[in-house]
C-alpha positions in Angstrom: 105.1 123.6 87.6 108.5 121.6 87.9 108.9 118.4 87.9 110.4 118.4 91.1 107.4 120.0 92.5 105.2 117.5 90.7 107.0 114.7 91.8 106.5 116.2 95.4 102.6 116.9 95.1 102.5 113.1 93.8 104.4 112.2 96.9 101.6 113.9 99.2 98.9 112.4 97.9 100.6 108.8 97.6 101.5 109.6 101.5 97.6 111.0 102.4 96.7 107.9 100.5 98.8 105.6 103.1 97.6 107.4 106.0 93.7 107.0 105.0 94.5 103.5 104.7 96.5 103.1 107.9 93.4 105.5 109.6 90.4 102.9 108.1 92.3 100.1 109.3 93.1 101.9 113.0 89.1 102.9 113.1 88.3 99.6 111.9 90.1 98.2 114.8 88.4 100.7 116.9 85.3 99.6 116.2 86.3 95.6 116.7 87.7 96.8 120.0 84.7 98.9 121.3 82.0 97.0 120.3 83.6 93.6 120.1 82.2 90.7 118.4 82.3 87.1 120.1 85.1 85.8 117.8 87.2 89.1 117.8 90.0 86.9 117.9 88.9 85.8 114.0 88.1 88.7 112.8 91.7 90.3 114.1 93.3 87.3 112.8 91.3 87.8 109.1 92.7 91.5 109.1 96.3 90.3 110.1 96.5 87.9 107.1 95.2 91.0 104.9 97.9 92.5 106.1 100.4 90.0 105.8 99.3 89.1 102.4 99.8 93.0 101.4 103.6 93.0 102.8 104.3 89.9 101.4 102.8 90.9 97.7 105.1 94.0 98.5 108.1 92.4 99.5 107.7 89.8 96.5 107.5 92.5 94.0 109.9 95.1 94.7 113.1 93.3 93.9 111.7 92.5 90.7 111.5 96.5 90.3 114.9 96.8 91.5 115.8 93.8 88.8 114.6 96.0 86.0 115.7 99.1 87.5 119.1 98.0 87.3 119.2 97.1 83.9 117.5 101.0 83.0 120.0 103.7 81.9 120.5 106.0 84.3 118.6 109.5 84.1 116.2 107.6 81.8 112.5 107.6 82.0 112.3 104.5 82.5 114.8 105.0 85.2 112.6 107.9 86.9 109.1 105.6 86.5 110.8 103.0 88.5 111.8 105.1 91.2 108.2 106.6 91.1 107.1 103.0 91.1 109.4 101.4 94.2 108.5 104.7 96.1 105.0 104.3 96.1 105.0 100.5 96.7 107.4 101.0 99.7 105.4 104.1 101.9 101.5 103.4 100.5 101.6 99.4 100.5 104.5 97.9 102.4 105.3 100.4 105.0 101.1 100.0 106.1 100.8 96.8 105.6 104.4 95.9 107.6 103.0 98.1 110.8 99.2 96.1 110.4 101.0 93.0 110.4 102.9 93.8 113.6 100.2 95.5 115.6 97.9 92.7 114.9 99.8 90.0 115.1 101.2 91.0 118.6 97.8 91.3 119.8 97.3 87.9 118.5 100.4 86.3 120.3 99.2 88.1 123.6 95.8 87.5 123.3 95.3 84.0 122.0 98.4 82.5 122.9 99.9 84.7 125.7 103.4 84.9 124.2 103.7 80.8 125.0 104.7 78.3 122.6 108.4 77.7 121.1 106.7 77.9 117.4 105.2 81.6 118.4 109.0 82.6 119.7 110.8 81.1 116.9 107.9 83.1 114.3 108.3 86.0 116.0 112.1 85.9 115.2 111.7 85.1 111.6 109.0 88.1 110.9 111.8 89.6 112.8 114.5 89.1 110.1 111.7 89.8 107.3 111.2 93.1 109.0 115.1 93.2 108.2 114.7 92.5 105.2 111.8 95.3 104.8 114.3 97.7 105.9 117.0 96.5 103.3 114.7 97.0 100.7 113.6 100.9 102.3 117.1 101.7 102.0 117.4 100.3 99.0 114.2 102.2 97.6 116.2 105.5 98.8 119.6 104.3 96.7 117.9 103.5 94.0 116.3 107.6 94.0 119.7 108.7 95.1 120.8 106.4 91.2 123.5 104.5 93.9 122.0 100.8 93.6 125.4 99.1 94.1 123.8 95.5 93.1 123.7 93.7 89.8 120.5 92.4 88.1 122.0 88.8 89.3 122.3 89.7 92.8 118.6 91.4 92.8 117.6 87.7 91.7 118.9 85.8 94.8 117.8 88.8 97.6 114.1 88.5 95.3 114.4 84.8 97.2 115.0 85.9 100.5 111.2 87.1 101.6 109.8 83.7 100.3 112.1 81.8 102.1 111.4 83.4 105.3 107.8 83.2 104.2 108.0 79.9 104.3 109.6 78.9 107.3 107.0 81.4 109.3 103.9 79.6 107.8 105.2 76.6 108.4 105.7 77.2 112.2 102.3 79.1 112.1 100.1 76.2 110.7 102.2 72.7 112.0 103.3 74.5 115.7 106.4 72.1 115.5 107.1 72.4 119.2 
């Protein structure tokens, strides 16, 4: 067997692994849905923070990848384990755990609060802009495989920031409801 078809059989079961996750997560919610509890509302909102928590640990960690990635030879092994690596983390964890975050937290907002509230608005466009920033780092994931990163080590280190600042902001807003 290749390595190219390795890597592709790897890349199957990394992508069946993402869909069984998305599918117990989708039946889970099911199940909330059909035979719902009286505080649905908390146990959606305990799932949406799992989920959160997941893209957040993802976002967090990739541009640290991409920060060693850089400084890897090209063609190298060490080059090829870090794509392997970013891959994975992008289409099993983040990409999941992005669309979890969404879904539930949209039921939340319509829900709980009914889409009211200037705090829920100004969230929503914040997980907006990390959703950007999600994107960023897909395309980045595919540059990186492609061996076209066009960014230094240096510049990896300030757009690492750029998720916990938005993660911030949205908590913030979240927990205090500022207006």
């Amino acid at each position: 067997m290749s390595k190219r078809q390795t890597g592709r059989s790897v890349g199957r079961r990394a992508a069946r692994r993402a869909a069984l996750v998305l599918v117990f997560f989708t039946a889970a919610a099911a199940a909330l849905v059909a035979y719902p509890p009286a505080d649905l509302a908390l146990w959606v909102k305990a799932l949406h923070v799992v989920a959160v928590i997941s893209w957040m640990a993802g976002l967090l960690y990739l541009p640290r990848l991409f920060i060693y990635h850089t400084d890897a030879a090209r063609g190298s092994a060490l080059s090829e384990t870090f794509k392997t690596m970013e891959g994975r983390l992008y289409r099993v964890i983040m990409n999941p755990a992005m669309m979890l975050s969404w879904v539930l937290g949209l039921y939340l907002a319509w829900s709980v609060y009914g889409f009211q509230g200037g705090w829920l608005h100004a969230k929503l466009a914040f997980v907006l802009l990390l959703t950007g920033v999600h994107v960023f780092y897909g395309r980045s994931v595919a540059a990186f495989a492609r061996d076209d990163n066009r960014f230094s080590a240096r510049q990896w280190r300030f757009l690492n920031e750029m998720p916990a600042l938005l993660m911030v902001v949205i908590v913030i807003l979240v927990v205090v409801k500022p207006f």
